[in-house]
C-alpha positions, -999 to 999 in steps of 0.1 A, spaced: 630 -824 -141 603 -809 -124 604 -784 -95 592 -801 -71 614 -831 -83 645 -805 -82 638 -788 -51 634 -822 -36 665 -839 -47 687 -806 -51 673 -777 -35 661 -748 -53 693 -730 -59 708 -761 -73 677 -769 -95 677 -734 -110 713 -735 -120 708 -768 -137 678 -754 -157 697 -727 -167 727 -747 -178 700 -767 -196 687 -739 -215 723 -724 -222 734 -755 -240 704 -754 -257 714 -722 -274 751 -730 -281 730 -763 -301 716 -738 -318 741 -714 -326 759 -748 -337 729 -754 -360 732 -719 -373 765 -724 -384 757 -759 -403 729 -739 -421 757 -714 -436 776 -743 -443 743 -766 -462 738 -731 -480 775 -726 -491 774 -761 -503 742 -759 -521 751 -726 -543 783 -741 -557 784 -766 -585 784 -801 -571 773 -838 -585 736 -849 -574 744 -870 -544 769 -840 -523 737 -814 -537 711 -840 -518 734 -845 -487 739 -811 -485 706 -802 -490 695 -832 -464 724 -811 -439 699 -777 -446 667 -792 -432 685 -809 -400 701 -780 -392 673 -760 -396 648 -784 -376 672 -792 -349 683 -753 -347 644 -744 -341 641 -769 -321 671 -766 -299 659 -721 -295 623 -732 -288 639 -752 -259 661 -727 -253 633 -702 -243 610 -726 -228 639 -739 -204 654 -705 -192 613 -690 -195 604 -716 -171 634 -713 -146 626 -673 -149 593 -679 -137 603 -701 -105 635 -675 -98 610 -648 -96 588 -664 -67 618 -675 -48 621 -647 -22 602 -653 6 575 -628 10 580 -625 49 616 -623 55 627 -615 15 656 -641 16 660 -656 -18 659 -699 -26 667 -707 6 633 -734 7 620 -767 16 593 -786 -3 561 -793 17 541 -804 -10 532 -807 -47 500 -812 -74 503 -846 -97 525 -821 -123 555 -810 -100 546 -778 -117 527 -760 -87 546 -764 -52 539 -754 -15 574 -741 4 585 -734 34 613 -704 39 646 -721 60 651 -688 75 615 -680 88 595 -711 81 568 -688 61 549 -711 37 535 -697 0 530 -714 -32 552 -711 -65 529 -719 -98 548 -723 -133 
């Protein structure tokens, strides 16, 4: 979900805990993954028939593409919601992701908003 999308539907606040949620399960994936690798490699250095060795050795590469995948998500997710947190506080009044949406580029990425408390506008860019 994009910013603008969250902010719009959610709020800010709301948005931002969801994104960091997100990016938390994210790393328990790949903590999970991280475990199934130990697991693929226990199973590949004992003796086994050819078919357990393959499906083990099929378990490795999974676990090691989804694990990657899911801690490269991870950091883009809780990088992204990061970036947004930090140009939450309003730079008249300094109250923190208390906003409304005024308007937004074609990405959602780059967002006018207004402060509820003071009605100071800025710009957040991710």
């Amino acid at each position: 979900m994009t910013l603008a999308e969250g902010i719009r539907r959610r709020g800010f606040r709301k948005w931002y805990e969801r994104e960091l949620l997100q990016s938390h399960a994210h790393l328990v994936l790949g903590f999970l993954c991280l475990i199934g690798i130990f697991a693929a490699v226990e199973l590949l250095l004992t003796p086994q028939p050819g078919s357990q060795r393959l499906t083990a050795l099929v378990a490795f590469v999974v676990c090691v593409g989804g694990g990657l995948w899911a801690l490269r998500r991870y950091a883009l997710l809780l990088g992204h919601a990061e970036l947004a947190a930090s140009q939450a506080d309003c730079p008249q009044c300094k109250t923190y992701g208390r906003l409304d949406l005024l308007q937004s580029d074609a990405s959602g990425e780059q967002v006018q908003v207004r402060c509820r408390q003071c009605s100071h506008a800025w710009r957040i860019e991710l």
